[in-house]
N, C-alpha and C positions, 0 to 999 in steps of 0.2 A: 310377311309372306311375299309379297308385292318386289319387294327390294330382293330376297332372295332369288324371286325367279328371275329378277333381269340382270342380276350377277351371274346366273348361272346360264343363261342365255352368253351373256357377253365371255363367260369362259368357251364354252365350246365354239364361239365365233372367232375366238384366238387362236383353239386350238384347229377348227379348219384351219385357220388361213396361215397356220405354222405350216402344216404339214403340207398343204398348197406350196408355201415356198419351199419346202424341202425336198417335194417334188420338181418344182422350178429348176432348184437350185441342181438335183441331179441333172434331169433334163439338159440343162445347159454347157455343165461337163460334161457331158458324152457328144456333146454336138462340138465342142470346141479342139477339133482337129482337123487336121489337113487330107491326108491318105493314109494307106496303110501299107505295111509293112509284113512278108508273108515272108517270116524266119524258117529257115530250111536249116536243122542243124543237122554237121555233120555225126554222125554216131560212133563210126570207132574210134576218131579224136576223143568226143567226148568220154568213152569208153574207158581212152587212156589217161585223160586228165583227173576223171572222180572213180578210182579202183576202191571205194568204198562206200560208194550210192550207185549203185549196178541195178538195172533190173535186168532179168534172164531174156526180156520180150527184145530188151534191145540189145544187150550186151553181150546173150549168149553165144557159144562158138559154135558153128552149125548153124546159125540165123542170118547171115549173108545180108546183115542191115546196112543199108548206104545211109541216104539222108532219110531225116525224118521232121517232121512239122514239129517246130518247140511253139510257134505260135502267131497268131495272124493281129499285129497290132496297131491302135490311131494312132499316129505320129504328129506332131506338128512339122509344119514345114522349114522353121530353124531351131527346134526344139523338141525336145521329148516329149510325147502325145501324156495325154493323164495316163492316171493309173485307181486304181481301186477306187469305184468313182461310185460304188454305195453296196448295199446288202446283197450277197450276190447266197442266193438259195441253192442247193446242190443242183448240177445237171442231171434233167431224168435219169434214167439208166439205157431208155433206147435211143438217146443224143451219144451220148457216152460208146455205146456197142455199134453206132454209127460212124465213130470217128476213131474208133481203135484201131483203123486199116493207115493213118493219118498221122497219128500223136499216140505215142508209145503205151504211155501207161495213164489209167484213170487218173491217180493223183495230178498227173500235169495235166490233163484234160480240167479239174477240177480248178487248177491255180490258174491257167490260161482266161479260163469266165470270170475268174474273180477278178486278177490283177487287170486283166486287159477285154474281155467283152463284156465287162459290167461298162464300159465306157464309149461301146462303139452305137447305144442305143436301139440295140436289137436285143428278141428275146434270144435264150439259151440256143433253141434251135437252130432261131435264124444265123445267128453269130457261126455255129458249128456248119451249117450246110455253105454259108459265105466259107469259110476257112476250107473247109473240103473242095467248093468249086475253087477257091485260087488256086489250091495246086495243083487239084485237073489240068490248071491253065498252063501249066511251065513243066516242059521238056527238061530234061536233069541231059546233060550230055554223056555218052555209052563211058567214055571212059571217068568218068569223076564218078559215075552212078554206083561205080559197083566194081570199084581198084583189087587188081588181086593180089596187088604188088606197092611198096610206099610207091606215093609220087611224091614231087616239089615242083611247085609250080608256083609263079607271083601272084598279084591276087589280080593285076591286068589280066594274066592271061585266061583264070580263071574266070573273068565277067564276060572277056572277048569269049569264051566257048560258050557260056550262059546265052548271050546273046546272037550267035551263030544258029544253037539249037531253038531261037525262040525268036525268029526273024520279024515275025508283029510287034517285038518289042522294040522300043529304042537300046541301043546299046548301054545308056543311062542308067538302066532300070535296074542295073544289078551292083551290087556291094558287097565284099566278105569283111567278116569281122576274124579276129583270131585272137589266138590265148599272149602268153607272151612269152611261150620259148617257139612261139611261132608254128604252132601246128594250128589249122585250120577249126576254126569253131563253126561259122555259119556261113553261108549264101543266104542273102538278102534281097527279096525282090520288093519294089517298089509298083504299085499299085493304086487306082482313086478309089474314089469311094464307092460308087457300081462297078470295080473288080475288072477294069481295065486297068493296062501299063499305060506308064507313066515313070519321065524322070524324077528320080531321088529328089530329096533335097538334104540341105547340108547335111539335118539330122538321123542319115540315115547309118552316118559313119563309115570307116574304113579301117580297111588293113593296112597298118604304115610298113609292115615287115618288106623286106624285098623279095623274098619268097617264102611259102607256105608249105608243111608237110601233109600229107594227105594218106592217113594208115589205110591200109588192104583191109576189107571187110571179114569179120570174123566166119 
């Protein structure tokens, strides 16, 4: 009996201190980044690149979508921040009805807390009210907001008006990424971790195209 109970003592004393480290072990990946990264994609690029994953919220004709939040992510500072960094529980529904003004459709609001704020070590909320104040914090400039007409423009010139319209930032702070027949995907801002700018660093990537297409909003 005697022996029983101290094996079974010494089991749940492993099993605390399993799950102590697996705590740890989260813990640690979510702290192991640098800043973040507040992806601004554009919508009727995207619109034209995936003509068979549409939703109406962002794709419809009549919805005058410009840019829209794909996602607020840790980055490292010469490298890719983590990702899916442990068991990410659905977002409430009033986190979700909170940020729908922000990121299009629930399911990406869904994937955004899994892939990338299971890892920023906030809860669901917190991760979702940080993502909504970053983009309070940046000015879209009048013409790239809301094109009624194609543009082309390089991705220089596109950072230089980013950074025009957001004169507390450094000129640094901003990055486009693009597809590869060279229409515009995203505007990238760089950010620390209390949600001030701040220069990129390498990993926050670039557009190598020499210039970028920019479609008219639907």
């Amino acid at each position: 009996m005697i022996r029983r109970l101290a094996a079974g003592a010494m089991l749940i004393c492993l099993i605390a201190s399993g799950s102590a480290s697996a705590r740890s072990h989260k813990k640690k990946q979510a702290s192991q980044f640098s800043y973040y990264l507040l992806v601004l994609s554009d919508a009727p690029d995207f619109c034209d690149q995936h003509p068979g994953n549409q939703d109406p919220r962002e794709c419809g004709v009549g919805r005058h979508i410009g840019f829209v939040v794909h996602g607020l992510w840790p980055q490292g500072e010469n490298s890719r921040g983590p990702e899916n960094c442990g068991p990410a529980s659905p977002v409430p529904p009033a986190v979700v009805q909170a940020t729908l003004g922000y990121v299009p459709t629930e399911s990406l609001i869904q994937h955004e807390w899994a892939a990338h704020g299971t890892c920023s070590g906030l809860s669901a909320a917190d991760y979702f009210a940080a993502l909504r104040k970053a983009r309070d914090s940046v000015t879209l400039p009048a013409d790239l907001s809301q094109p009624a007409q194609e543009l082309r423009s390089s991705p220089a010139e596109i950072e230089s008006k980013m950074a025009a319209s957001n004169p507390s930032f450094p000129r640094s702070a901003f990055r486009t990424s693009c597809y590869s027949n060279s229409e515009l995907e995203e505007v990238r801002v760089c950010l620390n971790k209390d949600l001030s700018p701040r220069s990129c660093g390498p990993s926050a990537g670039e557009c190598s195209a020499a210039s970028v297409i920019l479609r008219p909003v639907r």
